[in-house]
N, C-alpha and C positions, 0 to 999 in steps of 0.2 A: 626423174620419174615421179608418178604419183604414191596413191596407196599403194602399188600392187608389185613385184617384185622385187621390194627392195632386199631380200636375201638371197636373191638369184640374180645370177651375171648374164645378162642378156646381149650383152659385146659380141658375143660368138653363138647366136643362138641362129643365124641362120648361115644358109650353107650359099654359097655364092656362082650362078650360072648362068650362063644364056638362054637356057631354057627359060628357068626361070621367072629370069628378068622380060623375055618373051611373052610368057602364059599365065605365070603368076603376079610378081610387082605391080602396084597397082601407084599411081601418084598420089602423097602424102593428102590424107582426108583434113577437109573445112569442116567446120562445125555445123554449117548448113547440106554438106554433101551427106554426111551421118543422120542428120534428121530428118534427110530426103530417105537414102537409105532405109532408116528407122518404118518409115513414115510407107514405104512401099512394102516392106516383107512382113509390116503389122507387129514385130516385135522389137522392146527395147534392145539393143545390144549390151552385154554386159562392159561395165569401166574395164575392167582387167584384159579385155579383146581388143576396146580402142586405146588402152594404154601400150599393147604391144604393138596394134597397127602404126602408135606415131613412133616407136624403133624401125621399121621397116611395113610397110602396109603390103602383108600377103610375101606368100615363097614357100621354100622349103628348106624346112627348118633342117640342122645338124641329126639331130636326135629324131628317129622316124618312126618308133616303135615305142607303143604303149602295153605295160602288162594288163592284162587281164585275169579276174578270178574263175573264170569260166572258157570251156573251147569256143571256138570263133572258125565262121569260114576259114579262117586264114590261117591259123595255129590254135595249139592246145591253149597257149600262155600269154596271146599277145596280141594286137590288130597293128596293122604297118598302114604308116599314113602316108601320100605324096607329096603334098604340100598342104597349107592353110591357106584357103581363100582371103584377098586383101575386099577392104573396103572399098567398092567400086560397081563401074559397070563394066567398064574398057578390057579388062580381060579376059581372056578364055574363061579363066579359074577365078574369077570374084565372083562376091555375092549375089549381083545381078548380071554378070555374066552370062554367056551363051550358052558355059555347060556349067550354072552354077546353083543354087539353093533352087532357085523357082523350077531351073530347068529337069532339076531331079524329079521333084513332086511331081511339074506336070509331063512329063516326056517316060520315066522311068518308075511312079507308082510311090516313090516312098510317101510314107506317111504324115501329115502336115502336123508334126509334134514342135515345129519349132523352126532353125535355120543351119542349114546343111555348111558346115564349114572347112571340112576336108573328106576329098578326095581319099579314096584307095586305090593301089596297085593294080584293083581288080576290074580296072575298068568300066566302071560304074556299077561293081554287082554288091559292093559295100562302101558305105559312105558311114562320116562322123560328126554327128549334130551340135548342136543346142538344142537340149528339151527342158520344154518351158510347162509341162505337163502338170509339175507339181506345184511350181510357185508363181504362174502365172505371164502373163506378153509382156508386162512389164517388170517380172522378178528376179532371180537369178537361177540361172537355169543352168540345169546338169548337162554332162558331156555324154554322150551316149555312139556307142557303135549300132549303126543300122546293116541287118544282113539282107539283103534283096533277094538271095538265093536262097536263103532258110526262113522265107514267107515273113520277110521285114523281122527279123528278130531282134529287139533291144538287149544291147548290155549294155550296166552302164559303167562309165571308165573311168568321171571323177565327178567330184561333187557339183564343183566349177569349172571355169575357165581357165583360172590360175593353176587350181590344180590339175590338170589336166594337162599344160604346158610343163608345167615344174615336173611331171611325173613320165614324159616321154626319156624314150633309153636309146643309146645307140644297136643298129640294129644288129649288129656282132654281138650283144648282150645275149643273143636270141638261135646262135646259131651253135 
């Protein structure tokens, strides 16, 4: 691994399915497929994102629930994620996928803060960003919960990417 996890075990961080491997998995990203990538959604992607797509590119992780300090469509304490979008086109669930970052913005309204990188539960009525709001397309951008049903509400969930992965819980944590 690079800079970025190395005090976290990423061995078991995702969860293993057909579904999955169906809607999400995406085939291991080129250096040129990222800059194409890049190069179409208008934003850098943060290292910490392609450091875990080259563990597995897209799925759905162990751990599906992120706390939150604020209520949220979904609970008082938390937003439930379905998967993380892989580096791609080919899937349902990647970044330029059929139902993925672009398709939200232009099909469903969310708001062009950045690139939508997981899915909720709720069937498209809450999604989970990159917002590149404060430090710009090419900085490192917060993680942010989008509510589509409470007129696009931002929270935001972690600072980064990293943290944001390192800070999801299993969802029993929550029940």
């Amino acid at each position: 691994m690079g800079n970025f996890f190395s005090d976290f075990d990423l061995s078991n961080f995702w969860r293993e399915s057909d579904y999955a491997a169906t809607n999400y998995v995406c085939d291991p990203a080129s250096a040129k497929l990222i800059k194409a990538i890049e190069t179409e959604l208008g934003y850098k992607l943060p290292l910490s994102y392609i450091e875990l797509m080259a563990v597995q590119n897209g799925g759905i992780p162990v751990n599906t629930s992120m706390p939150t300090k604020e209520e949220t469509s979904w609970a008082d304490d938390h937003v439930e994620i379905s998967g993380i979008f892989g580096i791609g086109r080919d899937k349902k669930y990647s970044l330029l996928g059929s139902l993925g970052s672009q398709f939200m913005i232009d099909e469903w309204g969310y708001p062009e803060i950045g690139i939508y990188i997981c899915n909720c539960p709720s069937a498209g009525h809450d999604m989970v960003a990159l917002d590149y709001r404060k430090n710009g397309k090419d900085g490192e951008p917060e993680v942010v919960h989008v509510d589509q049903e409470g007129d696009y509400k931002i929270t935001l969930l972690a600072e980064n990417f990293e943290a944001f992965v390192k800070g999801l819980r299993h969802f029993d944590d929550f029940v």
